[in-house]
Residue, then its C-alpha position, 0 to 999 in steps of 0.5 A: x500500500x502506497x499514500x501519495x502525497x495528496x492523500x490517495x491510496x495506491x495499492x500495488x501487487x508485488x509478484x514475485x517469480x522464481x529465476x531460472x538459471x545458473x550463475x558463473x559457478x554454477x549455483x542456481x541463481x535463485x534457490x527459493x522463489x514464490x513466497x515474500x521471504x525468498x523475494x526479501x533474501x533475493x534482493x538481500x543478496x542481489x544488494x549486498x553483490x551490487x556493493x561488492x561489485x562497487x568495491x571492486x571497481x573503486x577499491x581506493x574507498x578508504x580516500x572517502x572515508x578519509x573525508x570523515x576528518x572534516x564531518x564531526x558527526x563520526x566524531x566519538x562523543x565527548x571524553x576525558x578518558x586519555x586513552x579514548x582522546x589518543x584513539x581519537x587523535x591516532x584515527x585523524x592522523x591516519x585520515x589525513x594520510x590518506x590526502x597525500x595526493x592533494x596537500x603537503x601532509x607535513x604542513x597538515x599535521x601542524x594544523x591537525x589537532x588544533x583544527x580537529x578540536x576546533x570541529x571536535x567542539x564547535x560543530x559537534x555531531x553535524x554532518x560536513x555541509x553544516x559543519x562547513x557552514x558554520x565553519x566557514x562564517x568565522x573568518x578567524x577559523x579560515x586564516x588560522x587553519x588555511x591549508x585544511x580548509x582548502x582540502x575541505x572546499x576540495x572534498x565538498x566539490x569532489x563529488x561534482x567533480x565525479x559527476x562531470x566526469x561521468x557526463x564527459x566519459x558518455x559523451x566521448x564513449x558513444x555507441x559509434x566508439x564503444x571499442x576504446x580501450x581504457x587507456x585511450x578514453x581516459x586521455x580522451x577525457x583528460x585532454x576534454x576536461x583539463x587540456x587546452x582550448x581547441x584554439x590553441x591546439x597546433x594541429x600541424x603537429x598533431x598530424x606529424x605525430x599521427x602520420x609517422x606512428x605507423x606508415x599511413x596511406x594518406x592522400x595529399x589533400x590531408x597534408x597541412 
C-alpha cells in the first residue's frame, strides 16, 4: 500500500517469480522463489553483490572515508578518558594520510589537532555541509587553519567533480566508439576536461605525430 502525497491510496501487487538459471559457478541463481521471504533474501543478496561489485571497481574507498576528518558527526562523543582522546587523535592522523595526493601532509599535521578540536567542539555531531557552514562564517577559523580548509572546499566539490566526469566519459564513449580501450578514453577525457582550448591546439603537429606512428596511406589533400 502506497499514500501519495495528496492523500490517495495506491495499492500495488508485488509478484514475485522464481529465476531460472545458473550463475558463473554454477549455483542456481535463485534457490527459493514464490513466497515474500525468498523475494526479501533475493534482493538481500542481489544488494549486498551490487556493493561488492562497487568495491571492486573503486577499491581506493578508504580516500572517502578519509573525508570523515572534516564531518564531526563520526566524531566519538565527548571524553576525558586519555586513552579514548589518543584513539581519537591516532584515527585523524591516519585520515589525513590518506590526502597525500592533494596537500603537503607535513604542513597538515601542524594544523591537525588544533583544527580537529576546533570541529571536535564547535560543530559537534553535524554532518560536513553544516559543519562547513558554520565553519566557514568565522573568518578567524579560515586564516588560522588555511591549508585544511582548502582540502575541505576540495572534498565538498569532489563529488561534482565525479559527476562531470561521468557526463564527459558518455559523451566521448558513444555507441559509434564503444571499442576504446581504457587507456585511450581516459586521455580522451583528460585532454576534454583539463587540456587546452581547441584554439590553441597546433594541429600541424598533431598530424606529424599521427602520420609517422605507423606508415599511413594518406592522400595529399590531408597534408597541412
Amino acid at each position: 500500500m502506497y499514500v501519495s502525497d495528496d492523500g490517495k491510496e495506491i495499492s500495488h501487487q508485488i509478484l514475485y517469480a522464481k529465476i531460472l538459471g545458473n550463475d558463473a559457478n554454477g549455483l542456481p541463481l535463485d534457490k527459493e522463489g514464490g513466497d515474500v521471504q525468498s523475494c526479501i533474501n533475493f534482493a538481500k543478496r542481489f544488494s549486498l553483490k551490487v556493493i561488492e561489485c562497487v568495491n571492486d571497481r573503486f577499491p581506493d574507498v578508504c580516500f572517502f572515508n578519509a573525508a570523515r576528518l572534516f564531518s564531526p558527526h563520526y566524531y566519538p562523543r565527548r571524553t576525558k578518558i586519555v586513552e579514548e582522546i589518543e584513539a581519537r587523535e591516532k584515527k585523524f592522523s591516519k585520515w589525513i594520510e590518506k590526502f597525500g595526493s592533494l596537500v603537503d601532509i607535513d604542513n597538515c599535521k601542524v594544523e591537525l589537532l588544533s583544527f580537529t578540536d576546533t570541529l571536535y567542539y564547535g560543530c559537534e555531531g553535524m554532518n560536513m555541509l553544516d559543519a562547513w557552514r558554520f565553519f566557514g562564517s568565522n573568518k578567524n577559523w579560515i586564516q588560522i587553519y588555511v591549508i585544511l580548509t582548502k582540502l575541505w572546499q576540495v572534498m565538498l566539490v569532489l563529488p561534482v567533480s565525479c559527476e562531470r566526469g561521468l557526463l564527459k566519459q558518455n559523451l566521448i564513449k558513444t555507441h559509434a566508439r564503444e571499442c576504446l580501450n581504457v587507456e585511450m578514453l581516459e586521455a580522451l577525457m583528460r585532454a576534454s576536461l583539463l587540456g587546452p582550448s581547441i584554439e590553441n591546439v597546433e594541429w600541424k603537429k598533431v598530424y606529424d605525430i599521427w602520420n609517422l606512428a605507423k606508415p599511413r596511406r594518406t592522400s595529399s589533400k590531408l597534408c597541412l
